[in-house]
N, C-alpha and C positions, 0 to 999 in steps of 0.2 A: 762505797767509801763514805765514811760517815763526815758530816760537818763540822767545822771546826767552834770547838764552843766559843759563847759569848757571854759578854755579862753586861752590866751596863748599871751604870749610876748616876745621878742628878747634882753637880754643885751648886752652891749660893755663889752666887758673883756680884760685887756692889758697883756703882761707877760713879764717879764725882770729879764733879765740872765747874772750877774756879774761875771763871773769866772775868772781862775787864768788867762787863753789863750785870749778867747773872751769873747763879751758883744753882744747880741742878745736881739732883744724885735719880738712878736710876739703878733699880734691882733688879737683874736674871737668873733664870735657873737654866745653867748650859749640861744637857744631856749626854753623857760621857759611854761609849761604845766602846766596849772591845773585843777584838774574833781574833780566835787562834791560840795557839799557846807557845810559851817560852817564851826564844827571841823573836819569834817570826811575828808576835802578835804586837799593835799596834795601837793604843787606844786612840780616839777621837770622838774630834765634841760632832755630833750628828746633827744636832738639835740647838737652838738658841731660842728664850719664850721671857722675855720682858713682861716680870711681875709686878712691878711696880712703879709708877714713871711720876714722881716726884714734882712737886709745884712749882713753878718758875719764880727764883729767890733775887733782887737786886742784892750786888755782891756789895756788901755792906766794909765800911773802912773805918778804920779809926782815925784816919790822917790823909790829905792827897797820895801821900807818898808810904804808906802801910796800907795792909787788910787788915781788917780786926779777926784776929786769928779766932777768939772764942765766940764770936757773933758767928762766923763760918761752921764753927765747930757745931755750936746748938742747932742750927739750918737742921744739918746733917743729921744730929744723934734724932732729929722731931722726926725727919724724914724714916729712917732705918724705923723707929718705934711705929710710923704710920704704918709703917709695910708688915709690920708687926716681928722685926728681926732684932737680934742681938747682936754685939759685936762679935760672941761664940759662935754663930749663926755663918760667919762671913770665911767662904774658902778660900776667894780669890778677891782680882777685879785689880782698878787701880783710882789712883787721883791724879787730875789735869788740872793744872796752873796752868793757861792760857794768857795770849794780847799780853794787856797791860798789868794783868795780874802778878803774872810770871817777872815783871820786872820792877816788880816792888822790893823795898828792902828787906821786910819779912815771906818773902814768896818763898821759900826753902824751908823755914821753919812752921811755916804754914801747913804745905805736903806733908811736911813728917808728922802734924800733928796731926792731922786729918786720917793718914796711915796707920799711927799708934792707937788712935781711937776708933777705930774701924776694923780689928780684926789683927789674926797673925798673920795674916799674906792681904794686903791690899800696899799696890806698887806705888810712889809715888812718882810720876811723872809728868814733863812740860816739854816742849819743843814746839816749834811748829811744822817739820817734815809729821812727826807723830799723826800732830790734830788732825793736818789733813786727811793722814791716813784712814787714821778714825773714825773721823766725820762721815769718809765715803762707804767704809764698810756701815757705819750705823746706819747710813741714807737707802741703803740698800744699791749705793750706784755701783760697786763692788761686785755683789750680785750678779746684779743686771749686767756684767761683764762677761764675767765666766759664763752664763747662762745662755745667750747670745752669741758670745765671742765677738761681742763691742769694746771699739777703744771709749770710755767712759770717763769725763772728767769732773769730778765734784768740787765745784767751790763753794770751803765755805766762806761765807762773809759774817763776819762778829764787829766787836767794840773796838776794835786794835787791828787785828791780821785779816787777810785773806789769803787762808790757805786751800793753794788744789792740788788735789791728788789724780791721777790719770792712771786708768788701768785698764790693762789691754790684758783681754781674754783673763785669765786668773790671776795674773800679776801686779804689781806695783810699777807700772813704765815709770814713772818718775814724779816730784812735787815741786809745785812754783808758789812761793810765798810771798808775799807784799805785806809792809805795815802801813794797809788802807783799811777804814773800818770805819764802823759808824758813830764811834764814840771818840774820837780823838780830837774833838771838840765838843765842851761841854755848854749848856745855854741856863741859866735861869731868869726868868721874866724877862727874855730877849738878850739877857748882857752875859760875854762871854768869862765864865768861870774858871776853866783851864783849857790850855791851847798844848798839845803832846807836841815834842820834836817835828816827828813824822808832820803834822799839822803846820805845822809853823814853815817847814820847806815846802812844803805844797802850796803853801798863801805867798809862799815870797817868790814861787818859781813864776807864778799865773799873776802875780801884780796885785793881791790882795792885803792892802794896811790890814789886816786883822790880828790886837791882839787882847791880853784880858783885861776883862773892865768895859773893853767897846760893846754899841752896843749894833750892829752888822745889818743890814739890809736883807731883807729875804730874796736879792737879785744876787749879793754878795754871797749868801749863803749855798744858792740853789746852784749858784759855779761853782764853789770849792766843792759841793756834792760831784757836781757834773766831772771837775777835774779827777775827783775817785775815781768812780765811775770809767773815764776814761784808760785810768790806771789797769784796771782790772782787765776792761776788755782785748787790752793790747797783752797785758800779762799770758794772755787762754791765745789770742790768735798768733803775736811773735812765734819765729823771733822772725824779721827784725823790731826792735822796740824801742822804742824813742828815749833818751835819756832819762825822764824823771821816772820811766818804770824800771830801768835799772836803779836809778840812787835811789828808791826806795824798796828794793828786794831785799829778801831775807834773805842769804846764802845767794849762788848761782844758780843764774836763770837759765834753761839749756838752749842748747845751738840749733837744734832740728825741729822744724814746725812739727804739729801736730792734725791729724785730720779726726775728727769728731765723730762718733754715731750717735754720741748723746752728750748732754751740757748739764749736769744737777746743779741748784742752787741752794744751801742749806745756810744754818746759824741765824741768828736774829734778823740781819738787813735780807738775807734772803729767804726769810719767811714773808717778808712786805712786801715783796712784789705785790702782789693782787689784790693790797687791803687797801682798805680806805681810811687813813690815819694821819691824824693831824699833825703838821711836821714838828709842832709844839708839843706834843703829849712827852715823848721820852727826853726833854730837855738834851737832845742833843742832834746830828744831822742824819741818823739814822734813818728816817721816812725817807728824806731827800734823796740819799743815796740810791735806795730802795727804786724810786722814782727815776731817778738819772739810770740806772743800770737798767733798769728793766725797757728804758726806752733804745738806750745805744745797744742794748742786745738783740731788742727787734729789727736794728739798723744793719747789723752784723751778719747777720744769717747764722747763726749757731744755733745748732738743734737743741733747743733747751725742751728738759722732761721734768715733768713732777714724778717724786716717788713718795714712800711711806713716810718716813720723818725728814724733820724741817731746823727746827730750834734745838730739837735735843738729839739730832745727829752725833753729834763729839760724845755727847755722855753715855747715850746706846752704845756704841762703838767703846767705849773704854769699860765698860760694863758688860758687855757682851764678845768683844773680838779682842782685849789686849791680852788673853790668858792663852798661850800655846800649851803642849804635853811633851813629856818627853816619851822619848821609846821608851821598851823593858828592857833593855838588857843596860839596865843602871847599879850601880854602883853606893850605897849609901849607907851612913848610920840615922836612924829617927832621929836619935835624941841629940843631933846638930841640927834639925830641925824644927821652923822654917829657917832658912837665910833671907835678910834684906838689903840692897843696895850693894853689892859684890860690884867693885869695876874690873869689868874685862878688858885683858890684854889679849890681843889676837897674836897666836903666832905665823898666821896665814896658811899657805898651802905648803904642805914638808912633804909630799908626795914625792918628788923625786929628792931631796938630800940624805946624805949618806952617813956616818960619822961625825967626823970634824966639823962640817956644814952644818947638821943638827944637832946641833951641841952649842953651837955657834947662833942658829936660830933662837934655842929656848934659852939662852945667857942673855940675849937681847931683850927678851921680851922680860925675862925676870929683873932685871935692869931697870928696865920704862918701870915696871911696876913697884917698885922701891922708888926710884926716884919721883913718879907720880904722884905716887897714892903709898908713903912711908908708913908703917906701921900697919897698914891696914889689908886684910885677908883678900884676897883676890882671883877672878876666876881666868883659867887661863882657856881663849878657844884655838880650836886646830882644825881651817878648814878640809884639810887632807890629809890622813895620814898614810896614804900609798896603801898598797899591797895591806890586806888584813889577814894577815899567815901568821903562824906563832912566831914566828923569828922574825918580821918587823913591828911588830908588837912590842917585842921585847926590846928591840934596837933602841925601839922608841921610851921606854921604862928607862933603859937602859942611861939614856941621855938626858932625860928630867930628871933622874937620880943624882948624876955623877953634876949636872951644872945648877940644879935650884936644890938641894937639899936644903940649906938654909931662909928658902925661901919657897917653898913648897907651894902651889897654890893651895886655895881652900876646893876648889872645883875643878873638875877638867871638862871641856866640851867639847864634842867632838859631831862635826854632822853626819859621819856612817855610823852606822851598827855596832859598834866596837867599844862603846864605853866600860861594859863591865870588865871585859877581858882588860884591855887596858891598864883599868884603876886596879885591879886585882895584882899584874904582874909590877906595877908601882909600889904599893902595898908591900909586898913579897921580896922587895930588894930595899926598901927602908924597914922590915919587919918590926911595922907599925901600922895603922890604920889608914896611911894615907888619903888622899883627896876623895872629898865625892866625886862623881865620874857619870857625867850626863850624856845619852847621845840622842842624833836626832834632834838637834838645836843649832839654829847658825845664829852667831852674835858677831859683832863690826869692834873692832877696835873705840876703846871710847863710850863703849853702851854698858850698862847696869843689869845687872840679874838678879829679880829677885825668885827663890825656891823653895816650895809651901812641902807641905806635910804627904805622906804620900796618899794615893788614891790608888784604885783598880786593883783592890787587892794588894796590898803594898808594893807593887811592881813597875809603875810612872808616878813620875812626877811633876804638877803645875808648875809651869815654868812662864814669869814675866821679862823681856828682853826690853829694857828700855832705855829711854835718851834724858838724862837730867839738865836742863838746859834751860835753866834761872839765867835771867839777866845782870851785869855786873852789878850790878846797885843791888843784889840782892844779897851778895857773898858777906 
């Protein structure tokens, strides 16, 4: 019996990293594999090889409260030209607004430009569930999960957040984020320049007069470090967790401790552990932190490991991991090709409804999506469509047809095997071209898709799943 063929291709991937501190961009070439034929075959990226790893850039602003979008921009286009790539050049990848970046009031219009000028498919994206994720795939602490079958937790610490990500065996167990960082107070010639929110509740919680204009004690300093620091560590060992690590979580913190095989530290303050750096060099408490953490983690007992990257975690990771595949058995026209920023309505699991009940489901969801996101194309996912027989197939055609005609999605996604059949018997009862029709994708209610041009032979397509999550000051 003979082998099932393969074929295998190379993309450009770019990744760029807006944070509070610095801006980094970072070039891969992800190795794309596929065995088998029709629907049964599969592409996947086999391979990831970081071509490029771009200079460490302070993220430069026009104002406390703007980035200077086109200082960002030039960073970027010097970097792509150092690597010796064009924006033609670019298949994938995304861009990370991070920390304090992400809640600036041009942080939105920043991503998009950074997006537009970097290609037809670079995603733009911020959150901090995301970073962390990102962080630990780029750290390689991800890895070292699956590899092992370690529960693995990566924090990274930056200018703004600290975000972790914890993964167990090949999964995402979950992310705990805090806005502790090393930049959330700024110093020049000892006097303090700007004090963040986050900043300002943590001096008033611990008894510290610190505000701008003063000029702070290096006893006064080395506590509000310390009090990070203790943030953090309670953040990794909770729960239970002491009040000010809840009032300053991002999102919920979860209820089940965690047991450790390994502890990564990555982003800026957790490149410092082991340097020798004067708490004055980056004009803010970044050393300190660095300092304070690495001390109460000795304290702690937590298995901390060094792995391969440190600083440019997050932008390896958005450059190398944010890009999924879809299966083949898709659905598409090119020349609506790529799609960017689609928001997805979930219509959740339809596996067991029937009629009424799904018809009932996809009116809902076409609903939210009009009233969300008015006017604008949208993808709808289905994390179950039951039975994949032609006659619930059809049931299901059947009932997107007769309740969202007027409001058709632009995409369908579905996470079994079933997309083309699907969009095809859609297609065939509005005898029109109907939605693209993606399978082999799972997206959350709430997340963005962006959908590049296709690969492997025209038969997948790069697919970015992500979370746009600008701060209100940015809207």
């Amino acid at each position: 019996m003979s082998s099932p063929p393969e074929t295998s291709e190379t993309l450009t991937s770019v990744g760029i990293d807006v944070g509070t501190t610095t801006t980094q961009v970072v070039v891969s070439d992800l190795r794309v594999r596929t065995t088998g034929a029709g629907g049964a075959a599969r592409p996947e990226i086999v391979e990831r090889t970081v071509r490029h790893r771009g200079a460490i850039h302070g993220t430069p602003l026009s104002s406390p409260e703007t980035v200077d979008v086109e200082a960002v921009a030039a960073l970027v286009e010097g970097e792509l030209e150092a690597a010796g790539l064009s924006s033609r050049g670019i298949d994938t990848g995304a861009v990370i607004v991070t920390g304090e970046a992400a809640r600036k009031r041009n942080a939105e219009a920043l991503a998009n430009r950074l997006a537009d000028g970097s290609g037809d498919f670079v995603a733009a994206s911020a959150g901090a569930a995301l970073e962390a994720i990102l962080a630990g795939r780029g750290s390689g602490a991800a890895a070292r999960a699956e590899e092992r079958g370690e529960t693995v937790a990566n924090a990274d610490v930056g200018g703004a957040t600290t975000n972790v990500a914890i993964f167990e065996g090949g999964a995402v167990r979950e992310t705990r984020c805090l806005d502790v960082g090393g930049r959330l107070l700024t110093l020049e010639a000892g006097v303090v320049t700007d004090l963040t929110e986050p900043a300002r509740r943590l001096c008033e919680a611990i008894g510290l007069p610190i505000e701008p204009g003063d000029e702070p004690s290096a006893d006064e300093l080395r506590t509000l470090a310390g009090a990070m620091a203790d943030r953090i560590v309670d953040s990794l060992v909770g729960p239970p967790y002491d009040a000010l690590t809840r009032e300053l979580a991002i999102g919920m913190l979860p209820d089940e401790p965690v047991e450790y095989d390994a502890v990564v530290f990555t982003g800026g303050v957790g490149r410092l552990f082991d340097a020798d750096v004067d708490s004055g060099e980056y004009g803010d408490v970044g050393p300190l932190l660095a300092s304070a953490l690495s001390d109460r983690i000795a304290d702690s007992g937590l298995p901390v490991r060094r792995l391969a990257e440190d600083i440019r975690a997050t932008v390896v990771g958005a450059g190398s991991h944010a890009t999924t595949l879809s299966g083949r058995t898709v659905r598409f026209d090119p020349d609506r090709l790529p799609l960017r920023d689609l928001p997805v309505v979930s219509a959740g699991d339809c596996s067991e409804l029937e009629d009424g009940a799904l018809e009932a489901r996809f009116e809902a969801a076409a609903r939210s999506a009009a009233e969300r996101h008015p006017g604008t194309a949208y993808a709808l996912a289905i994390d179950d469509v039951g039975s994949l027989s032609y006659d619930r197939l059809g049931a299901l055609a059947d009932a997107l047809v007769r309740v969202v005609d007027d409001a058709m999605p632009a995409v369908l996604l579905t996470r079994q095997n079933c997309a083309k059949a699907l969009g095809g018997a859609v297609a065939r009862r509005l005898d029109a071209p109907g939605p693209i029709a993606i399978d082999e994708v799972g997206a959350a209610d709430g997340d963005y898709l962006d959908v590049g041009e296709p690969i492997s032979g025209g038969e997948a397509l790069p697919v970015v799943v992500k979370t746009l999550a600008f701060g209100a000051s940015s809207r």
